[in-house]
Chimera marker file (.cmm) of the C-alpha trace (Angstrom):
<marker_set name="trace">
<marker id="1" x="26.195" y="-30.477" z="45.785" r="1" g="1" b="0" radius="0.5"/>
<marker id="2" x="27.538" y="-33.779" z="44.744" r="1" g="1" b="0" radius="0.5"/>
<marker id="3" x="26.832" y="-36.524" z="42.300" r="1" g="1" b="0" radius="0.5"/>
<marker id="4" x="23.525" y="-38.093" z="41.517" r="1" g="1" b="0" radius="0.5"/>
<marker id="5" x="24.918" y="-41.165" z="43.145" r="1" g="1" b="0" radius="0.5"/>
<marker id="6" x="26.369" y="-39.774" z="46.264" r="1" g="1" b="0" radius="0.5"/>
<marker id="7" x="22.937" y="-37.319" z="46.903" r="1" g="1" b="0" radius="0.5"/>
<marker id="8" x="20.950" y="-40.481" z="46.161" r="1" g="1" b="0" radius="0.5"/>
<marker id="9" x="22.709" y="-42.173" z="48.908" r="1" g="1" b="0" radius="0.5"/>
<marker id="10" x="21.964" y="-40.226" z="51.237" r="1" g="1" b="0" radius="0.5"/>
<marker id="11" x="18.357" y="-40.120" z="50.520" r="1" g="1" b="0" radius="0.5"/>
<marker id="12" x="18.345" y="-43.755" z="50.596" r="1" g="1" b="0" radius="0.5"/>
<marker id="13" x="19.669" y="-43.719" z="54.475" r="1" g="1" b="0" radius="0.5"/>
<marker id="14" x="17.140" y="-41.539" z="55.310" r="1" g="1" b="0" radius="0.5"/>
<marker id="15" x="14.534" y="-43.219" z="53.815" r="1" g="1" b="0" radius="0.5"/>
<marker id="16" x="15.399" y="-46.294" z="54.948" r="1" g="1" b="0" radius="0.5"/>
<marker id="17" x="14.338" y="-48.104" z="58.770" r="1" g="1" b="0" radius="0.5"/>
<marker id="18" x="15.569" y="-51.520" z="58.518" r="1" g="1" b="0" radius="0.5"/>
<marker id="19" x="19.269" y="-52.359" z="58.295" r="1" g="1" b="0" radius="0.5"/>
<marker id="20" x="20.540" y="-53.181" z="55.078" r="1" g="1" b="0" radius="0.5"/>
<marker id="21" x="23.224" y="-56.055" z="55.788" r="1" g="1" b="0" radius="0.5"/>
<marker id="22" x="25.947" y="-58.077" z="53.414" r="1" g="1" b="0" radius="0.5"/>
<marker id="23" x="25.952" y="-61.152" z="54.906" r="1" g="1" b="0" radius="0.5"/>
<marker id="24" x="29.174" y="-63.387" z="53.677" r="1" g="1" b="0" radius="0.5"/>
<marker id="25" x="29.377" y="-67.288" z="53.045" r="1" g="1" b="0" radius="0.5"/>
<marker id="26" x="30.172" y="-67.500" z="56.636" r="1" g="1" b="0" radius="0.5"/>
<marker id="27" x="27.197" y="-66.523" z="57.793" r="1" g="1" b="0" radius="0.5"/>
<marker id="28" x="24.980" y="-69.595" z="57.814" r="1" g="1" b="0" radius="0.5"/>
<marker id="29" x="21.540" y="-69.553" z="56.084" r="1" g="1" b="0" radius="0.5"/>
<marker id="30" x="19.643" y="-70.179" z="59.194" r="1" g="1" b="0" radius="0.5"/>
<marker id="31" x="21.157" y="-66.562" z="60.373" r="1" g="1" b="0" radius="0.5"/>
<marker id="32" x="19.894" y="-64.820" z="57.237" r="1" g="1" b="0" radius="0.5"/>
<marker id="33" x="16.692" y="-66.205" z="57.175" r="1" g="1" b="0" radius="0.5"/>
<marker id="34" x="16.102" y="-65.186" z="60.502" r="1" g="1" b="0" radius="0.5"/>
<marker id="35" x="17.457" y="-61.405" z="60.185" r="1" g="1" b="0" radius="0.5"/>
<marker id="36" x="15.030" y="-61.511" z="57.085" r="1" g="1" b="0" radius="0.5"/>
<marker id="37" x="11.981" y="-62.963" z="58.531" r="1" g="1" b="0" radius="0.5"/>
<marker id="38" x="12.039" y="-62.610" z="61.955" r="1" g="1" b="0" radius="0.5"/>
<marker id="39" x="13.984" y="-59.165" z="62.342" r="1" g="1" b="0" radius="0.5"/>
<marker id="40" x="12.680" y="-57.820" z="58.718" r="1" g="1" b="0" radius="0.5"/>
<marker id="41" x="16.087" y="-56.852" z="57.556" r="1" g="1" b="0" radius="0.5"/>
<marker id="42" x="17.330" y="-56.360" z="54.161" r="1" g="1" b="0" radius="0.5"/>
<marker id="43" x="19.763" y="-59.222" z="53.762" r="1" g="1" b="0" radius="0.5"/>
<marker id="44" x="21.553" y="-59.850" z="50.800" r="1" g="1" b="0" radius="0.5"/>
<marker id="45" x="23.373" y="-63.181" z="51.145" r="1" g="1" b="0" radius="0.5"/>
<marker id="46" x="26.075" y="-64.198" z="49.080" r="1" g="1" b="0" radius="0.5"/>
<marker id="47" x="25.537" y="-67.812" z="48.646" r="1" g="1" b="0" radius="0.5"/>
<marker id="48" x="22.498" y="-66.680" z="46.810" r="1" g="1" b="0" radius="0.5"/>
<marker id="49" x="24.623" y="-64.619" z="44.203" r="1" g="1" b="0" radius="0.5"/>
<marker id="50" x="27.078" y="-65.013" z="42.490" r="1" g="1" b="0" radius="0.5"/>
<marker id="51" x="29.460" y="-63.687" z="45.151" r="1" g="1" b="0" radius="0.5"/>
<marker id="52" x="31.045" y="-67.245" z="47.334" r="1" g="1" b="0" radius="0.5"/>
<marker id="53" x="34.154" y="-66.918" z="46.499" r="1" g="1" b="0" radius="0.5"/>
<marker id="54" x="34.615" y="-63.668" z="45.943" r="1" g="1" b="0" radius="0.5"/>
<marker id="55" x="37.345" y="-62.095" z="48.021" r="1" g="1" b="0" radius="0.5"/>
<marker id="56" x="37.486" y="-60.391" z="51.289" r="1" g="1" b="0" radius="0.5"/>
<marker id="57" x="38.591" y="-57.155" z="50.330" r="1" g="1" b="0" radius="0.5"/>
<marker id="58" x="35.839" y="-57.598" z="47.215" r="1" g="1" b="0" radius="0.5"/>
<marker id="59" x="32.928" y="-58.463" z="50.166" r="1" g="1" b="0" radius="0.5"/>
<marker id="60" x="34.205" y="-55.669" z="51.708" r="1" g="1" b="0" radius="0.5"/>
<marker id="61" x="34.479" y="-53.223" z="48.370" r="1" g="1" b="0" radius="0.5"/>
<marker id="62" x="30.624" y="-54.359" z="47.360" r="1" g="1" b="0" radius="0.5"/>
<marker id="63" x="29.119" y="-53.917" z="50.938" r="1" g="1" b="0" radius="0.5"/>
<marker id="64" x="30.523" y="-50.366" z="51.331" r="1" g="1" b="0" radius="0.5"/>
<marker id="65" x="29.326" y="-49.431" z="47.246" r="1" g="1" b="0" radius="0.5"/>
<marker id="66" x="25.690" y="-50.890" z="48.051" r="1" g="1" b="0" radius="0.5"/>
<marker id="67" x="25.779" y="-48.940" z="51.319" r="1" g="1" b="0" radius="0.5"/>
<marker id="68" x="25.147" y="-52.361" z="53.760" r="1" g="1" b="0" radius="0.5"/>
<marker id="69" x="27.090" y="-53.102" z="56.701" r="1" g="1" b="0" radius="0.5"/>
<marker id="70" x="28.900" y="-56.577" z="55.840" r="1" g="1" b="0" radius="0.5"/>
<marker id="71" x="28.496" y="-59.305" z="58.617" r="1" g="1" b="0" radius="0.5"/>
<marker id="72" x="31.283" y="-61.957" z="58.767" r="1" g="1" b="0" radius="0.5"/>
<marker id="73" x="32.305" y="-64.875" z="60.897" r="1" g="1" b="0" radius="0.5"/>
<marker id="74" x="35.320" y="-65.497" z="59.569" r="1" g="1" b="0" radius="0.5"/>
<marker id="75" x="37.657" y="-65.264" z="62.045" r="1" g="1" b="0" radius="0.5"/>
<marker id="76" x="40.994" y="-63.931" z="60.076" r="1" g="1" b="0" radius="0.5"/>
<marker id="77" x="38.955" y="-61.075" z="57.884" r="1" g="1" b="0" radius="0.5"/>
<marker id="78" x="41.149" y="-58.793" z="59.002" r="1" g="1" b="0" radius="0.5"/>
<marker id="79" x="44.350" y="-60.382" z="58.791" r="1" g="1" b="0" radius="0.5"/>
<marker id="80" x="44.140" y="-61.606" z="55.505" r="1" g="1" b="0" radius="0.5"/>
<marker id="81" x="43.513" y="-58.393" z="54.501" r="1" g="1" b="0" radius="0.5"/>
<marker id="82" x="46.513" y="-56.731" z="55.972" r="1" g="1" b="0" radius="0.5"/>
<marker id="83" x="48.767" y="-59.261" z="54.300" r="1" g="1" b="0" radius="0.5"/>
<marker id="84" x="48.055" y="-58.097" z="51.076" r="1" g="1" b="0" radius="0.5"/>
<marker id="85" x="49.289" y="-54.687" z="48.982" r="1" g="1" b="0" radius="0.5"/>
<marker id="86" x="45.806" y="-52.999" z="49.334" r="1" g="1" b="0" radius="0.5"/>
<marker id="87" x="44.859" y="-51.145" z="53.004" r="1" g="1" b="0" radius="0.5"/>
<marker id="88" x="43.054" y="-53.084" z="55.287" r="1" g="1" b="0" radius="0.5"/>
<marker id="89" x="38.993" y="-52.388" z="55.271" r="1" g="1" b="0" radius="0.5"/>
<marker id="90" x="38.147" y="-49.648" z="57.677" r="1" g="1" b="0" radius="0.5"/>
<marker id="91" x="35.034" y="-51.226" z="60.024" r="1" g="1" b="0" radius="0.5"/>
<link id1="1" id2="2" r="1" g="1" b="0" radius="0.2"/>
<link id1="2" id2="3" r="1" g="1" b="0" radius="0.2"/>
<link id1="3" id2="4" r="1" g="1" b="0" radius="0.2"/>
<link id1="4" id2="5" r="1" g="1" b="0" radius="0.2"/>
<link id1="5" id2="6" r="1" g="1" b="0" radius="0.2"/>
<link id1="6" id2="7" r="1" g="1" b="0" radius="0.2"/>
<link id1="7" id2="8" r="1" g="1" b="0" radius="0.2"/>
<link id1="8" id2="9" r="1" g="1" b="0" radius="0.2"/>
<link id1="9" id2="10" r="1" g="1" b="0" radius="0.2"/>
<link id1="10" id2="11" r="1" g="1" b="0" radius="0.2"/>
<link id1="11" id2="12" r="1" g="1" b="0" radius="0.2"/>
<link id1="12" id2="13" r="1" g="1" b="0" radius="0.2"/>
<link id1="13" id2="14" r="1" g="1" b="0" radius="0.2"/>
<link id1="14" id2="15" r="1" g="1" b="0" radius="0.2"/>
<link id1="15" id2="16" r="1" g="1" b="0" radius="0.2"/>
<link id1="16" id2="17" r="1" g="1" b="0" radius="0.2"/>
<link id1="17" id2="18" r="1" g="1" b="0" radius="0.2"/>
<link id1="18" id2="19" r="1" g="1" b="0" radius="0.2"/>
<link id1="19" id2="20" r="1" g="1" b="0" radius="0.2"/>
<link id1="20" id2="21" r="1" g="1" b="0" radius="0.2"/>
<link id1="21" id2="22" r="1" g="1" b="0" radius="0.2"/>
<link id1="22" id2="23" r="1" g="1" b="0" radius="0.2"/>
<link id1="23" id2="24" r="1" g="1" b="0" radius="0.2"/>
<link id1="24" id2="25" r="1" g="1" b="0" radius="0.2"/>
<link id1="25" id2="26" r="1" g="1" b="0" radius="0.2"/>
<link id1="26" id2="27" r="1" g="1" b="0" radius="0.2"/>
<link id1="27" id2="28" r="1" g="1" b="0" radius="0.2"/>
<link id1="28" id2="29" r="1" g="1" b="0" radius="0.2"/>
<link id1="29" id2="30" r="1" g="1" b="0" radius="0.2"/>
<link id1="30" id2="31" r="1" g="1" b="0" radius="0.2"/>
<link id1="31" id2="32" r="1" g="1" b="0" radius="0.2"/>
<link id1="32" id2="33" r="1" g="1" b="0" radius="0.2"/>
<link id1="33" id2="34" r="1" g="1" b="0" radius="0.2"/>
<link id1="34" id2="35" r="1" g="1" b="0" radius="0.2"/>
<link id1="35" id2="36" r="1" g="1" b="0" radius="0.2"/>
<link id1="36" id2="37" r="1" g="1" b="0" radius="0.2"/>
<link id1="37" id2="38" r="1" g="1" b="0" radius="0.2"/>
<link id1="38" id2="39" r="1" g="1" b="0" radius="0.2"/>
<link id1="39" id2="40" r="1" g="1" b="0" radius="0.2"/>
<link id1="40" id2="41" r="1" g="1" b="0" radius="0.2"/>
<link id1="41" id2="42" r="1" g="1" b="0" radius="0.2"/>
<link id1="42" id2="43" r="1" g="1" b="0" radius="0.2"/>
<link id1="43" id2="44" r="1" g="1" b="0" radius="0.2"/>
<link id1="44" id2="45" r="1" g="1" b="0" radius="0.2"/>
<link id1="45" id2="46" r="1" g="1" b="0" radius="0.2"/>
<link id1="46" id2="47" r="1" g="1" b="0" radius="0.2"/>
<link id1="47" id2="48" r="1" g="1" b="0" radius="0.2"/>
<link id1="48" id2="49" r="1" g="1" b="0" radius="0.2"/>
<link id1="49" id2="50" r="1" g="1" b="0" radius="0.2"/>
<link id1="50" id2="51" r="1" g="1" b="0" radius="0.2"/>
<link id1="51" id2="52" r="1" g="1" b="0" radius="0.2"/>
<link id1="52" id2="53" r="1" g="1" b="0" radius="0.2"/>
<link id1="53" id2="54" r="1" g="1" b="0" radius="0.2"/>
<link id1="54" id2="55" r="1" g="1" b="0" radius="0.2"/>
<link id1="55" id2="56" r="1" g="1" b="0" radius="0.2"/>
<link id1="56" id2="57" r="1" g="1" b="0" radius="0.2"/>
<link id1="57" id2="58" r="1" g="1" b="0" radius="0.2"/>
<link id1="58" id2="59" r="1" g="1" b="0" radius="0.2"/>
<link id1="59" id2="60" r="1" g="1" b="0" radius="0.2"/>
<link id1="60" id2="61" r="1" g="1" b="0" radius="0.2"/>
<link id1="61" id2="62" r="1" g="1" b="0" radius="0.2"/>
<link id1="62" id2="63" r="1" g="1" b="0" radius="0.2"/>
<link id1="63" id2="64" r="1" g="1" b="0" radius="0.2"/>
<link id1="64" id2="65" r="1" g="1" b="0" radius="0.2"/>
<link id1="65" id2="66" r="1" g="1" b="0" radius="0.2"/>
<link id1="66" id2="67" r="1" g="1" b="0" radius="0.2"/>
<link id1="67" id2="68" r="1" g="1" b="0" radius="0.2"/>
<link id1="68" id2="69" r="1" g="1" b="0" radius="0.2"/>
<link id1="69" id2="70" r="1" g="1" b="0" radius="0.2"/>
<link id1="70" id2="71" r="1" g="1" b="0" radius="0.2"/>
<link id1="71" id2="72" r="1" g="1" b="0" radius="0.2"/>
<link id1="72" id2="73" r="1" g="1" b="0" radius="0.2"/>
<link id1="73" id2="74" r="1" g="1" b="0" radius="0.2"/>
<link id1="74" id2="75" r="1" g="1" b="0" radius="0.2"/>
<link id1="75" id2="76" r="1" g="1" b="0" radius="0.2"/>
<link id1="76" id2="77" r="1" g="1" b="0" radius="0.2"/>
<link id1="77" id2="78" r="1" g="1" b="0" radius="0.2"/>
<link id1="78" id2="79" r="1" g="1" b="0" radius="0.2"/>
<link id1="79" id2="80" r="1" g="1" b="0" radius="0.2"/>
<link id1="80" id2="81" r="1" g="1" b="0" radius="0.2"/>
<link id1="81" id2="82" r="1" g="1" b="0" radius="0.2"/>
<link id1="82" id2="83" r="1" g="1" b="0" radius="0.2"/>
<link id1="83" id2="84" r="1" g="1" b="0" radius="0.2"/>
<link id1="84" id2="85" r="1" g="1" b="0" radius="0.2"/>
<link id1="85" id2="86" r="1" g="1" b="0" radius="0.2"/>
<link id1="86" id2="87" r="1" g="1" b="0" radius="0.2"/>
<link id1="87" id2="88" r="1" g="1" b="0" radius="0.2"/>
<link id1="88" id2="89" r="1" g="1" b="0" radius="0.2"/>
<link id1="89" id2="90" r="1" g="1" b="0" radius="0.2"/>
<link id1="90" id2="91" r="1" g="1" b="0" radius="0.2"/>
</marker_set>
């Protein structure tokens, strides 16, 4: 038995048909609106929070504790993020 958090979780993924995505500032609105609308996923778009300029390593931390699958164009994600101290994001 775990935590209330991690057994909620898992209720949520079964419970749950669409795909729930982190879409970063490089994804262009057009993109998110369409996964929204026309696909029905459960976007949530940084340039609508307060998350622009946020890190990638903090995109990365907040996709994987809301339990979405972050969607990036940026073409360097990953080697920005093994220049710095902390290990590279596992995708």
């Amino acid at each position: 038995m775990g935590t209330l958090s991690s057994e909620f979780k898992s209720c949520l993924q079964s419970i749950t048909e669409q795909p729930r995505i982190y879409a970063d500032a490089n994804v262009t609105a057009g993109l998110a609106t369409f996964m929204r609308d026309r696909l029905r996923w459960d976007v949530l778009f940084v340039i609508e929070h307060d998350l622009r300029r946020a890190s990638d390593q903090e995109h990365y931390r907040v996709a994987r504790r809301l339990l979405r699958t972050l969607i990036t164009f940026d073409r360097d994600f990953l080697a920005r993020s093994a220049n710095t101290q902390a290990p590279p994001p596992k995708l």
